[in-house]
N, CA, C and O atoms as CSV, one atom per row, in Angstrom:
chain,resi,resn,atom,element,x,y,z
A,1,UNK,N,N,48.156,-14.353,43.599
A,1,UNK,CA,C,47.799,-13.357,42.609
A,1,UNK,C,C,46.578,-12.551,43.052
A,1,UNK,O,O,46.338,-11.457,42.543
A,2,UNK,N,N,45.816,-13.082,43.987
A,2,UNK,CA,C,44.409,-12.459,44.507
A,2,UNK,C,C,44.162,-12.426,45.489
A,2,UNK,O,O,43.132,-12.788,46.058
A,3,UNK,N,N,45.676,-11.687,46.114
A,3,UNK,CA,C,45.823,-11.770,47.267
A,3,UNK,C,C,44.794,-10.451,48.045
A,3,UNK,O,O,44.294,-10.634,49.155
A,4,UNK,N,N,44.575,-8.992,47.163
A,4,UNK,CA,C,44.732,-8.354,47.197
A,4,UNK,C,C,42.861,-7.773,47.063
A,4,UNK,O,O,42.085,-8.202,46.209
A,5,UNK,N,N,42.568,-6.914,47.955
A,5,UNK,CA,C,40.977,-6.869,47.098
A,5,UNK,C,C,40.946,-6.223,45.760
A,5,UNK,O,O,40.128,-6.842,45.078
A,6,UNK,N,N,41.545,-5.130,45.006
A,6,UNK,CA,C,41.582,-4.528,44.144
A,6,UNK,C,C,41.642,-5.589,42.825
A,6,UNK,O,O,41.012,-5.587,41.768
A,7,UNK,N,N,42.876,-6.663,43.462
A,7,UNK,CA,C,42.993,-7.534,42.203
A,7,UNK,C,C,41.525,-8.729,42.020
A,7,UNK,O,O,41.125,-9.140,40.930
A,8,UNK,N,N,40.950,-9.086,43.319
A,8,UNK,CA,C,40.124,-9.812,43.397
A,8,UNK,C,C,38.880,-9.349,41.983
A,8,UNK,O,O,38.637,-10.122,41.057
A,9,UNK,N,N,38.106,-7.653,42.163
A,9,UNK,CA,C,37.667,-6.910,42.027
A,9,UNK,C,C,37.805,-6.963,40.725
A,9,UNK,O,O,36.784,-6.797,40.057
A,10,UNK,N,N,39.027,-7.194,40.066
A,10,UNK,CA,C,39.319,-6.441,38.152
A,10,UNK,C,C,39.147,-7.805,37.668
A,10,UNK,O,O,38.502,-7.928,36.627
A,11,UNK,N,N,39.716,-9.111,38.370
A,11,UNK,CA,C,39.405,-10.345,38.434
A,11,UNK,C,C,37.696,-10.776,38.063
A,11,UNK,O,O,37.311,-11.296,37.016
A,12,UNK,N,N,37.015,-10.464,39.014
A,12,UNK,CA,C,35.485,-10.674,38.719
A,12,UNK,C,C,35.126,-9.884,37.478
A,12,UNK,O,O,34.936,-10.441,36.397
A,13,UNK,N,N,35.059,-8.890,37.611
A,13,UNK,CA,C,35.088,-7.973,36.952
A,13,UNK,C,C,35.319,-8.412,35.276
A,13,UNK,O,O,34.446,-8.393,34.409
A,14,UNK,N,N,36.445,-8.722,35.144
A,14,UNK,CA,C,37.006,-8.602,33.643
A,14,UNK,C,C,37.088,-10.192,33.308
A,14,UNK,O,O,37.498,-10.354,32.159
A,15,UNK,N,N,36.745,-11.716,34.156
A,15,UNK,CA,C,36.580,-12.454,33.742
A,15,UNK,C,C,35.644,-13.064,34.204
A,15,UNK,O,O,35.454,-14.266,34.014
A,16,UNK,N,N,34.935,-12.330,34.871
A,16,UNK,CA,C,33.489,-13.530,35.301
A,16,UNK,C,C,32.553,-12.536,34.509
A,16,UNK,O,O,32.111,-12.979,33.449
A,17,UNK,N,N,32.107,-10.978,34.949
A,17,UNK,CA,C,31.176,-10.412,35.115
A,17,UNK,C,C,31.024,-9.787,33.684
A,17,UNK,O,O,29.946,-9.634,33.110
A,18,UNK,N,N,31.991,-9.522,33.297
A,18,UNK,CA,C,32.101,-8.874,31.844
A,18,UNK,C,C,31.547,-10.283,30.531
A,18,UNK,O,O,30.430,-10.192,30.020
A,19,UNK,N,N,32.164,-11.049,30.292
A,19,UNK,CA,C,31.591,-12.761,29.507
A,19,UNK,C,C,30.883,-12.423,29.863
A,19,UNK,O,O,30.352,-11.500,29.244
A,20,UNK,N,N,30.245,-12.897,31.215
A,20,UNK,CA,C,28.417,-13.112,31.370
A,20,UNK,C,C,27.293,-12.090,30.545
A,20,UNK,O,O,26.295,-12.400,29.894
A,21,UNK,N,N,27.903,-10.697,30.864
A,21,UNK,CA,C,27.108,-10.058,29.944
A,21,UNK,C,C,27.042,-9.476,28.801
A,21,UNK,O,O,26.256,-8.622,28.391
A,22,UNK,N,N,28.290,-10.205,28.099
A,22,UNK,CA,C,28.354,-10.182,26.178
A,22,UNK,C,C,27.480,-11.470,26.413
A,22,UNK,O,O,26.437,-11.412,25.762
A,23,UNK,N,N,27.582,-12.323,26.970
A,23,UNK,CA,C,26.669,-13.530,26.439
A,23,UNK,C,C,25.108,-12.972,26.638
A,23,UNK,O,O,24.323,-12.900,25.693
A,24,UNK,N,N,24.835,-12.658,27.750
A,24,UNK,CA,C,23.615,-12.130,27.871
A,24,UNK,C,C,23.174,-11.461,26.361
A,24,UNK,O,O,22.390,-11.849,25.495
A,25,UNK,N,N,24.076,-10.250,26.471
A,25,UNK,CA,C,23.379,-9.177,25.652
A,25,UNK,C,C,23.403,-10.094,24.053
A,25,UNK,O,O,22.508,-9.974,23.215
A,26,UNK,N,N,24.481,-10.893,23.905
A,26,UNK,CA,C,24.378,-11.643,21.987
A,26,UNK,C,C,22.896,-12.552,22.300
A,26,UNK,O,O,22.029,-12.619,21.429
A,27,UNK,N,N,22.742,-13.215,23.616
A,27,UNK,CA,C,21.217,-13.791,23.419
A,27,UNK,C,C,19.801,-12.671,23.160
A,27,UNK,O,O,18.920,-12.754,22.304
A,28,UNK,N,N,19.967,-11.774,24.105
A,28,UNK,CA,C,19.287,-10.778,23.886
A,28,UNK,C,C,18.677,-9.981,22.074
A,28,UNK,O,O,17.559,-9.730,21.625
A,29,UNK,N,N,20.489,-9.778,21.354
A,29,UNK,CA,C,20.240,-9.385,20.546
A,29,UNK,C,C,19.634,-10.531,19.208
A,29,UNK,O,O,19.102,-10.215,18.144
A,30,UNK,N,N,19.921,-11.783,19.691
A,30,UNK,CA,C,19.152,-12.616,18.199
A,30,UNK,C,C,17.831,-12.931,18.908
A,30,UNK,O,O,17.015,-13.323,18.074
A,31,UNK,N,N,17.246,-12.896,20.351
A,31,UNK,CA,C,15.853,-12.557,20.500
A,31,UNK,C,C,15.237,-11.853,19.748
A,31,UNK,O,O,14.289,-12.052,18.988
A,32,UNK,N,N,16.225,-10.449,20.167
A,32,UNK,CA,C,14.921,-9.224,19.230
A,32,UNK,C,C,14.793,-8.999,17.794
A,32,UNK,O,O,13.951,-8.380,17.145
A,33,UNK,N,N,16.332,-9.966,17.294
A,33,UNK,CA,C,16.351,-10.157,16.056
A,33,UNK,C,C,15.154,-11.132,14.825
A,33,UNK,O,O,14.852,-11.166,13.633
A,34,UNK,N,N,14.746,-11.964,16.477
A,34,UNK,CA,C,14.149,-13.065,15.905
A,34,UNK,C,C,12.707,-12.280,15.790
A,34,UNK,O,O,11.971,-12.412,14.812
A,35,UNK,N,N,12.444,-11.551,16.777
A,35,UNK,CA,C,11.510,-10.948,17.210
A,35,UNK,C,C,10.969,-9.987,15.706
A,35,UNK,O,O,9.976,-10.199,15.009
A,36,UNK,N,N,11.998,-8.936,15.560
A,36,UNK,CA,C,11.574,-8.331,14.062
A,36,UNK,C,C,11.290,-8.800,13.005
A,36,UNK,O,O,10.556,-8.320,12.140
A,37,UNK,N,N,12.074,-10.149,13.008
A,37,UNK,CA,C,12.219,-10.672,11.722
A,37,UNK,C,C,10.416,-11.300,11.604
A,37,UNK,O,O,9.677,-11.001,10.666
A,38,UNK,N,N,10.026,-12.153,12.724
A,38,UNK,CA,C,8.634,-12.722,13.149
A,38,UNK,C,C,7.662,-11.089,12.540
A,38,UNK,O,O,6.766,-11.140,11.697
A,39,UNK,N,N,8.018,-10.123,13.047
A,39,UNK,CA,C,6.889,-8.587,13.260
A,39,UNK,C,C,7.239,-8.420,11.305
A,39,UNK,O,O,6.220,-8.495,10.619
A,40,UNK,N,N,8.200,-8.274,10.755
A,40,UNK,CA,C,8.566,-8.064,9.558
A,40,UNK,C,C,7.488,-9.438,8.587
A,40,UNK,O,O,6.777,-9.097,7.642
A,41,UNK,N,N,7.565,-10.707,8.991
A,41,UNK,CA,C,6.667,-11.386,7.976
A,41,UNK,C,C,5.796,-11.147,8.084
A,41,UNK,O,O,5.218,-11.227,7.000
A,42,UNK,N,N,4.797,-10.645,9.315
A,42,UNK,CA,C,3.502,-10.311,10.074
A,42,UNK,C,C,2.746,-8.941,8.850
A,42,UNK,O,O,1.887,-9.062,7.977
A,43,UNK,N,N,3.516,-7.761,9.301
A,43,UNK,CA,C,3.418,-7.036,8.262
A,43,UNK,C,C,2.985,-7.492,6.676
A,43,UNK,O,O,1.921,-7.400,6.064
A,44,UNK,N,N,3.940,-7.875,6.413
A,44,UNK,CA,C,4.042,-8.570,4.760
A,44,UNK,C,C,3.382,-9.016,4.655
A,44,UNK,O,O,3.005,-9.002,3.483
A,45,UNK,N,N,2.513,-9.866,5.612
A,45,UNK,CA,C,1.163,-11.017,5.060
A,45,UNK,C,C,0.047,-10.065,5.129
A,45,UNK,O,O,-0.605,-10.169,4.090
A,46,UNK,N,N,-0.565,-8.969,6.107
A,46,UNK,CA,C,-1.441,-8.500,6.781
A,46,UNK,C,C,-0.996,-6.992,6.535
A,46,UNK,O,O,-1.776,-6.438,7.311
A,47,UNK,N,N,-0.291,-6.021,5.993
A,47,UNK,CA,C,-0.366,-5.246,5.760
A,47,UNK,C,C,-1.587,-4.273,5.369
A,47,UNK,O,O,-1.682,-3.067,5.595
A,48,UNK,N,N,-2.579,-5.208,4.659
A,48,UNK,CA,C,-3.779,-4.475,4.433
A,48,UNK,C,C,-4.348,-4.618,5.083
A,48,UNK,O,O,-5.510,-4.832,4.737
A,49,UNK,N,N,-4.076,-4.622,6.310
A,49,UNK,CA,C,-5.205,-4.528,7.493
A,49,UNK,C,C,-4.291,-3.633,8.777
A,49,UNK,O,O,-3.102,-3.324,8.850
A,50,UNK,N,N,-5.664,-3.365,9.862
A,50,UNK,CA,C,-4.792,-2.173,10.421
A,50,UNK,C,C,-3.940,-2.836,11.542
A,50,UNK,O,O,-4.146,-3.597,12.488
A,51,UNK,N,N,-2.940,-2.219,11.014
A,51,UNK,CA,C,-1.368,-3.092,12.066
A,51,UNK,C,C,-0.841,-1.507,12.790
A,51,UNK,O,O,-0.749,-0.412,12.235
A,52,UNK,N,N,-0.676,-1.730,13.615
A,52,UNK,CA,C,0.043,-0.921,14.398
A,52,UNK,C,C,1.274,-1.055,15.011
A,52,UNK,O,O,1.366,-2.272,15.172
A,53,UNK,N,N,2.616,-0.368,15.602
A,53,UNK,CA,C,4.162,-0.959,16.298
A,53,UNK,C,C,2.928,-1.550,18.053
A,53,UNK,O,O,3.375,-2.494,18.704
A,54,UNK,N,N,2.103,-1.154,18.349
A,54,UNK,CA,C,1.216,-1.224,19.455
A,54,UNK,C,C,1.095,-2.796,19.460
A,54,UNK,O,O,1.641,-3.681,20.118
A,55,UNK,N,N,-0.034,-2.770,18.254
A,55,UNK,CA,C,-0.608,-4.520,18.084
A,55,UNK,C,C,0.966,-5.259,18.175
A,55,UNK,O,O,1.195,-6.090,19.054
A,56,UNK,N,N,2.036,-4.846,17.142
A,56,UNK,CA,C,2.667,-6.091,16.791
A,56,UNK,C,C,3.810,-6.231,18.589
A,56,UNK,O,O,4.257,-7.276,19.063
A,57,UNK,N,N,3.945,-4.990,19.091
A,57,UNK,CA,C,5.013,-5.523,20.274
A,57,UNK,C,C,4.165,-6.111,21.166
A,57,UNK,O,O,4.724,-6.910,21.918
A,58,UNK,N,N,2.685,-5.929,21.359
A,58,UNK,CA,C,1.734,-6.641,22.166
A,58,UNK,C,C,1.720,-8.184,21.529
A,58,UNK,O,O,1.318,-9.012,22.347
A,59,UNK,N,N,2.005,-8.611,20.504
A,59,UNK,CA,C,1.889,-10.234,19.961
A,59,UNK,C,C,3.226,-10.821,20.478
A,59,UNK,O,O,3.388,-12.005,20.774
A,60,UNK,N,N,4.266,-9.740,20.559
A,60,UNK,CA,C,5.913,-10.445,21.230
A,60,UNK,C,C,5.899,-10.345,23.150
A,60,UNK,O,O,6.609,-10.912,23.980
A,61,UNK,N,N,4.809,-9.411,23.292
A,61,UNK,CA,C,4.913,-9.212,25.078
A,61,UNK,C,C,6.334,-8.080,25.049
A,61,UNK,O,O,7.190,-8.184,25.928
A,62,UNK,N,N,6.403,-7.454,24.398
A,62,UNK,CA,C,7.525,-6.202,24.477
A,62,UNK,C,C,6.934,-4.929,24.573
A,62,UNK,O,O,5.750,-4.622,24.431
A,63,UNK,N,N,7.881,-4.248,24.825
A,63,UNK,CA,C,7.495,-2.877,24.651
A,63,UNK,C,C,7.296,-2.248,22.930
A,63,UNK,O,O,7.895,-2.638,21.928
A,64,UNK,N,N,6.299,-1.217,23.036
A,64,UNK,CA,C,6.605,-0.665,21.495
A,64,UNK,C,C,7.729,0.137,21.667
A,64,UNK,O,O,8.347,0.472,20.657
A,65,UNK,N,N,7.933,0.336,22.258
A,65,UNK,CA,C,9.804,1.167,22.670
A,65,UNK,C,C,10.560,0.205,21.811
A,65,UNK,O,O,10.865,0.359,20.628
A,66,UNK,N,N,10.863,-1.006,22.743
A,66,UNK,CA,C,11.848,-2.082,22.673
A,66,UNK,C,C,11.371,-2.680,21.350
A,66,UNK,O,O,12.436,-2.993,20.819
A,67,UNK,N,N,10.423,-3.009,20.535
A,67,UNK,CA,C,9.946,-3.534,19.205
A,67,UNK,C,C,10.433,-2.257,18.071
A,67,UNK,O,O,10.848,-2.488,16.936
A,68,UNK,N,N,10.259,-0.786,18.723
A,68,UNK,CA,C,10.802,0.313,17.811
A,68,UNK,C,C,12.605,0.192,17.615
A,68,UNK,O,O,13.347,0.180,16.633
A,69,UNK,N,N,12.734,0.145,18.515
A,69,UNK,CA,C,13.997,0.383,18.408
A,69,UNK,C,C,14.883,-0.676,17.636
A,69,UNK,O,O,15.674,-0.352,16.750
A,70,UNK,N,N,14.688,-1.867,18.026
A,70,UNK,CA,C,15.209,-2.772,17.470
A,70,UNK,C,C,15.164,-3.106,16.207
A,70,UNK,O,O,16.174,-3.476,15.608
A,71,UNK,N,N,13.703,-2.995,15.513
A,71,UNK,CA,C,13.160,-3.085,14.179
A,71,UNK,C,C,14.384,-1.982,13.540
A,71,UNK,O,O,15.174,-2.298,12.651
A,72,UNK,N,N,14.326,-0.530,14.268
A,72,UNK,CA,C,15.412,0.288,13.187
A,72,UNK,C,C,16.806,-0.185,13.256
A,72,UNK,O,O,17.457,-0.169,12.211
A,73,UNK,N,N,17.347,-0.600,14.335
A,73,UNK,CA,C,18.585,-1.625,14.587
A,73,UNK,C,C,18.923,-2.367,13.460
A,73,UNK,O,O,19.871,-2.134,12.709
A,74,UNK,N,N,17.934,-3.468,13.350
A,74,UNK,CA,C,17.888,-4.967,12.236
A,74,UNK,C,C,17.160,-4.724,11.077
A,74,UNK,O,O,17.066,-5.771,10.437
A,75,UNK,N,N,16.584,-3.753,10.513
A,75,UNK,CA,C,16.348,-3.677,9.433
A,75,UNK,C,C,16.668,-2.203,8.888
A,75,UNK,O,O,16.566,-1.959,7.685
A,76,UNK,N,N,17.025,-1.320,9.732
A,76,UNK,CA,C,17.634,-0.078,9.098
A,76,UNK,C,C,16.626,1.170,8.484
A,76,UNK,O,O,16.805,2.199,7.831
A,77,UNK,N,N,15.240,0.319,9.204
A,77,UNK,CA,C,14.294,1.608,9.029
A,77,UNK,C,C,13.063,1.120,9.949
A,77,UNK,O,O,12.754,0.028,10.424
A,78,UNK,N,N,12.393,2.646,10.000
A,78,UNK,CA,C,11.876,2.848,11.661
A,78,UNK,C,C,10.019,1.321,10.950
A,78,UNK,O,O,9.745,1.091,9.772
A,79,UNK,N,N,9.462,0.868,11.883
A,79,UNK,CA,C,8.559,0.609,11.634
A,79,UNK,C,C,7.325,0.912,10.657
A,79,UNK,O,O,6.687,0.123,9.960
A,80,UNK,N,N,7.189,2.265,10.814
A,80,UNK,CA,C,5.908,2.748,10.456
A,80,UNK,C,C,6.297,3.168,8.785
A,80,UNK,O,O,5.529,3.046,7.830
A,81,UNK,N,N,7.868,3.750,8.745
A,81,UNK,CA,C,8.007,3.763,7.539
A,81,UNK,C,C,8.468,2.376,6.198
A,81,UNK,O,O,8.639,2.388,4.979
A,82,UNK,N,N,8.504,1.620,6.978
A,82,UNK,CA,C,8.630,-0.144,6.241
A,82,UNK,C,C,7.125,-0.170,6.399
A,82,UNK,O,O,6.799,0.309,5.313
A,83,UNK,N,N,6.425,-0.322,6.796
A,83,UNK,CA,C,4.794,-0.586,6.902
A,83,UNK,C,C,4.491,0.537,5.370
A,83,UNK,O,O,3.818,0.223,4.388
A,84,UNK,N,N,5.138,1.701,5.570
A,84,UNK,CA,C,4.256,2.740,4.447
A,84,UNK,C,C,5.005,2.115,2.750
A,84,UNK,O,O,4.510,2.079,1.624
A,85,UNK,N,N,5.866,1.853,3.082
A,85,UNK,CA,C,7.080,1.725,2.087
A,85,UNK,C,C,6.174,0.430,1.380
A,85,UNK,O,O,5.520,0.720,0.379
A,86,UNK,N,N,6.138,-0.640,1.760
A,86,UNK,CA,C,4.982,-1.907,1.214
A,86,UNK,C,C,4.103,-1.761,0.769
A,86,UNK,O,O,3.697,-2.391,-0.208
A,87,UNK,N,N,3.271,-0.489,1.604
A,87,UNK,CA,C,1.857,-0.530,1.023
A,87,UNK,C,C,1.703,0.731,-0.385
A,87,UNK,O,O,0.882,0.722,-1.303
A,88,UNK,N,N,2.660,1.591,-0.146
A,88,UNK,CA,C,2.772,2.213,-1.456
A,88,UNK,C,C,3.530,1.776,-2.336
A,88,UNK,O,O,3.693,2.633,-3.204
A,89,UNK,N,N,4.358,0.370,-2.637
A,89,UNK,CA,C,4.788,-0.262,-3.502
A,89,UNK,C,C,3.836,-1.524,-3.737
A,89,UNK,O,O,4.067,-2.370,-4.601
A,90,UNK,N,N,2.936,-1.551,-3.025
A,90,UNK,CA,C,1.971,-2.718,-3.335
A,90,UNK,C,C,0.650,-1.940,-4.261
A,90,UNK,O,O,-0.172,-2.580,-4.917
A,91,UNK,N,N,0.671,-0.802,-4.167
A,91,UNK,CA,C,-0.249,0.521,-4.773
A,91,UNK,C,C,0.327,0.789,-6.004
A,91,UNK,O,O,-0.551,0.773,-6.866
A,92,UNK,N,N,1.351,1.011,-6.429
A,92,UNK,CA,C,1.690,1.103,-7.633
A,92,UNK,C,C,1.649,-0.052,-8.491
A,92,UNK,O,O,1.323,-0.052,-9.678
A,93,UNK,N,N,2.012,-1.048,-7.787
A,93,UNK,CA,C,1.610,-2.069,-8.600
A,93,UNK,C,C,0.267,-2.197,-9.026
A,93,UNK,O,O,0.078,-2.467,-10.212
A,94,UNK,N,N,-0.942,-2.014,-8.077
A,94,UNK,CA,C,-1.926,-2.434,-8.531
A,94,UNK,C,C,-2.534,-1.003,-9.644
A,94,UNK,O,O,-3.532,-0.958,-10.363
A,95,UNK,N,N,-1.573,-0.079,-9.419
A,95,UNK,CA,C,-2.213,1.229,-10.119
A,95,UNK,C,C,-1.999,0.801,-11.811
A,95,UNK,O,O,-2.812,0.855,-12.733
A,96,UNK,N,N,-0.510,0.344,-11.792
A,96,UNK,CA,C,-0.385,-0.042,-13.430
A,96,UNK,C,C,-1.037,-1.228,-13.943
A,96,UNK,O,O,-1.121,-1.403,-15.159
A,97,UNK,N,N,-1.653,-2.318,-12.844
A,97,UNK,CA,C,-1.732,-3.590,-13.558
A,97,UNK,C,C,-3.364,-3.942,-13.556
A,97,UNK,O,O,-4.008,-4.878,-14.030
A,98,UNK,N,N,-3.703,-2.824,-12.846
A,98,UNK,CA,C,-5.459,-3.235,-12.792
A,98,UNK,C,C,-6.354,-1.729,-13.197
A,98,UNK,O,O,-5.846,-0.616,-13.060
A,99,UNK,N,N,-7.351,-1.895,-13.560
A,99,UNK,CA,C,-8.067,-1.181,-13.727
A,99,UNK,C,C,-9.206,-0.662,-12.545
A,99,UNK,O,O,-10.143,0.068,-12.868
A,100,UNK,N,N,-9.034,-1.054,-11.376
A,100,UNK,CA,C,-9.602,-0.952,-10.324
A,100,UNK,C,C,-9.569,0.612,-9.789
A,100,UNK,O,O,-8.601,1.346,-9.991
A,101,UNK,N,N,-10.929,1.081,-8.977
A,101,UNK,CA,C,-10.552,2.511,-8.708
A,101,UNK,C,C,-9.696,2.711,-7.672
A,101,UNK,O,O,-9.486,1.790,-6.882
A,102,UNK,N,N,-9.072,3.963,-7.526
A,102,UNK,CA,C,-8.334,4.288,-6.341
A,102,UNK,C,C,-8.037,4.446,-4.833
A,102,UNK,O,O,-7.077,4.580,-4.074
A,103,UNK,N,N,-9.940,4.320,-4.806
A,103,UNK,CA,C,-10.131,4.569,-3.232
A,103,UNK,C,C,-10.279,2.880,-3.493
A,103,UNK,O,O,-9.950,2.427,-2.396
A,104,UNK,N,N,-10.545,1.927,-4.216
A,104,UNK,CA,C,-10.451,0.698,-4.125
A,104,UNK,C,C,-8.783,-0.114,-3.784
A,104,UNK,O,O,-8.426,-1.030,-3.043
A,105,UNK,N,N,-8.306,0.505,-4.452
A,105,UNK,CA,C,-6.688,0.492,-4.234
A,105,UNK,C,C,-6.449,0.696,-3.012
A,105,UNK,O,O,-5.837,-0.196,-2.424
A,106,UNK,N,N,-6.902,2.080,-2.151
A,106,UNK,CA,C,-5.897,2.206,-1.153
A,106,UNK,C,C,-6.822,1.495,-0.056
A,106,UNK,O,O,-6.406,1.129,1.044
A,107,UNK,N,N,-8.175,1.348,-0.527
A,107,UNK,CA,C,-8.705,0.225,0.967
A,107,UNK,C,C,-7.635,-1.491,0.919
A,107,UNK,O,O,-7.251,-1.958,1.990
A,108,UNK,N,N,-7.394,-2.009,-0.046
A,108,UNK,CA,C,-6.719,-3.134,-0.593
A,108,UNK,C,C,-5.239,-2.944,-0.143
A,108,UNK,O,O,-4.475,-3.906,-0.065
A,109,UNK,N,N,-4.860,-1.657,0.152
A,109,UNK,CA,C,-3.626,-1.762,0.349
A,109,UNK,C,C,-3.367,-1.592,2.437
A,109,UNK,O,O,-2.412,-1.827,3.177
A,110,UNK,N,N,-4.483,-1.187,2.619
A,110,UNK,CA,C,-4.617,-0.356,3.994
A,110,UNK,C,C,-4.863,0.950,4.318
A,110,UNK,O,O,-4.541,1.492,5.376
A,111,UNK,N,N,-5.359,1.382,3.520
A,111,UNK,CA,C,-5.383,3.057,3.866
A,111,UNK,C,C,-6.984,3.497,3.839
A,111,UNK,O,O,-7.687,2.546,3.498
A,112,UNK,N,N,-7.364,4.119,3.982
A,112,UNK,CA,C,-8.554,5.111,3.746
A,112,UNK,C,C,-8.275,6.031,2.244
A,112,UNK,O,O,-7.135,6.459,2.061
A,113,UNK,N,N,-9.178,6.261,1.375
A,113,UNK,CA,C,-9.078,6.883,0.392
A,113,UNK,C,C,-8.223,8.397,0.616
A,113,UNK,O,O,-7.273,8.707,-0.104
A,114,UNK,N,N,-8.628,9.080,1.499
A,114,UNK,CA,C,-8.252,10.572,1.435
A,114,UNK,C,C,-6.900,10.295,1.903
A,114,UNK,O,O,-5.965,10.760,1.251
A,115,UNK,N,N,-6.605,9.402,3.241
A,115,UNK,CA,C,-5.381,9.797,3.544
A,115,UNK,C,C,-4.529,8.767,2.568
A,115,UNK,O,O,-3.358,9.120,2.431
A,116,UNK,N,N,-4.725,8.134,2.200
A,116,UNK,CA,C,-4.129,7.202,1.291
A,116,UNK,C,C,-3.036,8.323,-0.171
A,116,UNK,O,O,-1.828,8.342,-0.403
A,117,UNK,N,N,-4.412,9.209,-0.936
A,117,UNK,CA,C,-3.683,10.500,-1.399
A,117,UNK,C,C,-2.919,10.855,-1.252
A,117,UNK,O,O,-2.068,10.653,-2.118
A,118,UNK,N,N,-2.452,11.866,0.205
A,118,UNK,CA,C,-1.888,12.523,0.865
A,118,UNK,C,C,-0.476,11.293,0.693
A,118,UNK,O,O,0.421,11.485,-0.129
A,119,UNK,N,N,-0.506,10.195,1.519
A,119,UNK,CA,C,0.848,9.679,1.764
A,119,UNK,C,C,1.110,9.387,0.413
A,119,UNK,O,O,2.249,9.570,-0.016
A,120,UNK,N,N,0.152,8.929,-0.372
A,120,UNK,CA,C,1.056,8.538,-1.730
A,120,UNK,C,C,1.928,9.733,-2.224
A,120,UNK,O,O,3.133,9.568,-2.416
A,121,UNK,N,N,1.331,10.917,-2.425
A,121,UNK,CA,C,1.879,12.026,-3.285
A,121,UNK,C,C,3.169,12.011,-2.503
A,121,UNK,O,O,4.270,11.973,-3.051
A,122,UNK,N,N,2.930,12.054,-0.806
A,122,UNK,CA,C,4.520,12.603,-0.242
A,122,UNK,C,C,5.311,11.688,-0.461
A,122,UNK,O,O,6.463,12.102,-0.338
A,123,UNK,N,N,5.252,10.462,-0.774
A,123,UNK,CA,C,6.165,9.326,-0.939
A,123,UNK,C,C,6.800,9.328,-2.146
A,123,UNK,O,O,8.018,9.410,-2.302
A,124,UNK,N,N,5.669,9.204,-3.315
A,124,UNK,CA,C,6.343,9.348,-4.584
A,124,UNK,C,C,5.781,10.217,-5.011
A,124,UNK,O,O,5.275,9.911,-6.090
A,125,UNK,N,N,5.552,11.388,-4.661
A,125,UNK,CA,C,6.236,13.268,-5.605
A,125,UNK,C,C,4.770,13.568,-6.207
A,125,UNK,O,O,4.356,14.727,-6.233
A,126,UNK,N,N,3.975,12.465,-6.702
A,126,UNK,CA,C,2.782,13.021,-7.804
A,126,UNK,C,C,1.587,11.955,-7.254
A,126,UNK,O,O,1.842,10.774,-7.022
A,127,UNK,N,N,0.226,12.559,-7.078
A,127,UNK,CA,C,-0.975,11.946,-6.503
A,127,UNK,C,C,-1.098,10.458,-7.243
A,127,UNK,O,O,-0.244,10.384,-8.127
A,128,UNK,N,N,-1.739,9.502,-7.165
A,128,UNK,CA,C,-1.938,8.182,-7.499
A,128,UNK,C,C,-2.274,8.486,-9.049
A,128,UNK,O,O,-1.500,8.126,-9.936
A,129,UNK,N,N,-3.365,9.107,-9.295
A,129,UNK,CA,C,-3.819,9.179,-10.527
A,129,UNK,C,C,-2.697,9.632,-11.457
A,129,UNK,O,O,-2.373,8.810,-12.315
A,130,UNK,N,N,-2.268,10.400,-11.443
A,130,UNK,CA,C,-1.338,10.793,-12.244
A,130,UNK,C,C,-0.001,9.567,-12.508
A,130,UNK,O,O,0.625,9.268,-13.525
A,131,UNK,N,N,0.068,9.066,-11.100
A,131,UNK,CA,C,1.258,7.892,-11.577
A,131,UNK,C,C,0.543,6.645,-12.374
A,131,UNK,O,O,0.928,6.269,-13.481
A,132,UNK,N,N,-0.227,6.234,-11.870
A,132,UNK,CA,C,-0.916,5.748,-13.148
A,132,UNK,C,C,-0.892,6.006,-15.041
A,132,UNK,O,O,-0.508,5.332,-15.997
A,133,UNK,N,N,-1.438,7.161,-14.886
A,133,UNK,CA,C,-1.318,7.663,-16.287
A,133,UNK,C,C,0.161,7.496,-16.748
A,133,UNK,O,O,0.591,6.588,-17.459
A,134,UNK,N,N,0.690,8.283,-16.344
A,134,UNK,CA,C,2.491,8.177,-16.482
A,134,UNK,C,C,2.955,6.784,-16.681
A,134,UNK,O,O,3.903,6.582,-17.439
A,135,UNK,N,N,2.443,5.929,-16.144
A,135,UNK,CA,C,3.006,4.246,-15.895
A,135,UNK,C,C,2.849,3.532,-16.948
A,135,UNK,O,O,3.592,2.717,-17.497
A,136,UNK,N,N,1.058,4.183,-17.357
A,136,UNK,CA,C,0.723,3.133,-18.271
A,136,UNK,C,C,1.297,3.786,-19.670
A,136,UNK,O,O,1.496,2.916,-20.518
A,137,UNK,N,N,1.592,5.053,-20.077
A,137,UNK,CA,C,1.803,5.295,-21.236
A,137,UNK,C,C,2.835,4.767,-22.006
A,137,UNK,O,O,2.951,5.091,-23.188
């Protein structure tokens, strides 16, 4: 049957060389799976402090390429916007449930007061203060 080089060739090819690298690549992919999922609790605990895709692919020894990409792969959104997405749902919470000021809020959440503003309004439509008011009425 392999008598032939062509057949030798589709032979390696389609039963040695091809397996080897679905197996490769399925180990590969629950690495980086494991990998986001590890960068995803990291976030969640430490969010209020300054995290970067930089710091967290430097704690796995990856690239921030290879930590970007994958994170949007396995969780279906890019890094920086799951990082913003937490900390302005961790902000509203504290906007309705505490009486604390705002630039106190967005240091607690991770932000700097001014730019903290800015991303809140573009995220949810109306500046902090105002969602507040609205929340609590």
């Amino acid at each position: 049957k392999l008598r032939d080089i062509e057949s030798m060739v589709r032979w390696l090819v389609d039963d040695v060389i091809t397996p080897y690298i679905k197996i490769l690549e399925n180990s590969m992919d629950l690495e980086m799976k494991r990998i986001v999922e590890m960068t995803k609790e990291y976030i969640d605990t430490h969010y209020t402090e300054d995290i970067s895709l930089d710091i967290c692919a430097d704690m796995h020894g990856i690239s921030s390429y290879a930590l970007s990409k994958a994170f949007n792969k396995v969780l279906g959104i890019n890094f920086i916007d799951y990082l913003t997405n937490l900390r302005i749902e961790k902000a509203k919470e504290l906007l309705v449930t505490t009486d604390q000021k705002i630039g106190d809020i967005a240091e607690s959440v991770g932000y700097r007061h001014s730019y903290f503003n800015r991303v809140f309004k573009r995220e949810v439509g109306i500046p902090p203060s105002q969602y507040r008011k609205t929340k609590r009425v």
